[in-house]
C-alpha positions in Angstrom: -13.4 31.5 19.9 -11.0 34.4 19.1 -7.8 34.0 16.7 -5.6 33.9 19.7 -7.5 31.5 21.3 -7.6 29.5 18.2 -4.0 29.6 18.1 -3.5 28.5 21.6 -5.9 25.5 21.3 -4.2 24.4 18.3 -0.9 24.7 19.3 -1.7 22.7 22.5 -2.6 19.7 20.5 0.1 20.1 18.0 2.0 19.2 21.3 0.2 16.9 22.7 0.2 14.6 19.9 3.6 15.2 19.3 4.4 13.8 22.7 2.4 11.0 22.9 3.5 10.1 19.0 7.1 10.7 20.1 6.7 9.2 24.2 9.6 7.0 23.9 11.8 9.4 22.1 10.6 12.9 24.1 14.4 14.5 22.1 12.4 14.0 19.0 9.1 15.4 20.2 11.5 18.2 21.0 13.0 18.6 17.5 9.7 18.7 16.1 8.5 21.3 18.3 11.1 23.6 17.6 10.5 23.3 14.2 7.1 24.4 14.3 8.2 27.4 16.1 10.7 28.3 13.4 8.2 27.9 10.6 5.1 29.7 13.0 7.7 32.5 13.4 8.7 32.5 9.9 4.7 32.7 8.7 4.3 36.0 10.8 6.5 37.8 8.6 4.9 36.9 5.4 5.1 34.2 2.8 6.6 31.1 4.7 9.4 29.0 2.4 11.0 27.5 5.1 11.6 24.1 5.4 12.2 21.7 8.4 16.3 20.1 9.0 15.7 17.0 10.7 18.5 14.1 10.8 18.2 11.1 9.0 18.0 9.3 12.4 15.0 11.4 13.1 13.3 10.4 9.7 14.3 6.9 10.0 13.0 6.3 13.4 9.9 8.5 12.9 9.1 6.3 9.9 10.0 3.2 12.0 6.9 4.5 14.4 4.3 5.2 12.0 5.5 1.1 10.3 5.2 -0.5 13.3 3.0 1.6 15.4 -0.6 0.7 14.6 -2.4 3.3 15.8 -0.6 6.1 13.6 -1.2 5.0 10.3 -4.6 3.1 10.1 -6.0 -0.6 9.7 -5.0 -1.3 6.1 -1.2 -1.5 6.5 0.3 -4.7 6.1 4.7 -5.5 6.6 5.1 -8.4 3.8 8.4 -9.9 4.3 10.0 -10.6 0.4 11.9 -13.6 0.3 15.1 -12.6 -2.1 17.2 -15.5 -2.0 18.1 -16.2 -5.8 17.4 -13.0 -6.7 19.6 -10.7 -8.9 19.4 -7.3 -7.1 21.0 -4.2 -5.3 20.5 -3.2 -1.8 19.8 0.8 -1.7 18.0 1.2 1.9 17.4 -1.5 4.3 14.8 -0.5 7.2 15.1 -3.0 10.2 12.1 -3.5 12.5 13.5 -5.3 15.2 14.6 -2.9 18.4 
């Protein structure tokens, strides 16, 4: 398999996956595809120090994906609710699961 070829059958999966991770959310498939792009381009000319802008919506859901979607992130994963009440402590992120 040449370079090029190489390239090509990489790149195809890179996408792939992308859009079946992403299926629901195709815009953030997109975002993530043009980012590869940029940084692909970028590596051509030599010595690659970008690095990706995404939203924080597009973190937060993506990371919302790989939590509940069972497939992405293996068998050993468990979500253990932490019952607070009575507890003396402050809030910095909260990450709800419901849709």
């Amino acid at each position: 398999m040449s370079t090029k070829e190489r390239h090509t059958y990489i790149r195809s999966h890179v996408e792939k996956n992308a859009r079946a991770f992403w299926k629901d959310h195709p815009f953030y498939a997109d975002l993530y595809l043009r980012e590869v792009k940029k940084y692909e381009a970028v590596e051509k000319e030599g010595g690659n120090k970008l690095h990706p802008h995404f939203s924080e919506e597009f973190y937060f859901n993506t990371a919302k994906l790989i939590i509940t979607g069972t497939d992405w992130y293996g068998e050993g994963l468990q979500i253990i609710e932490i019952d607070l009440t009575g507890r003396n402590y402050q809030l910095i992120f909260e990450l709800t699961l419901e849709e």
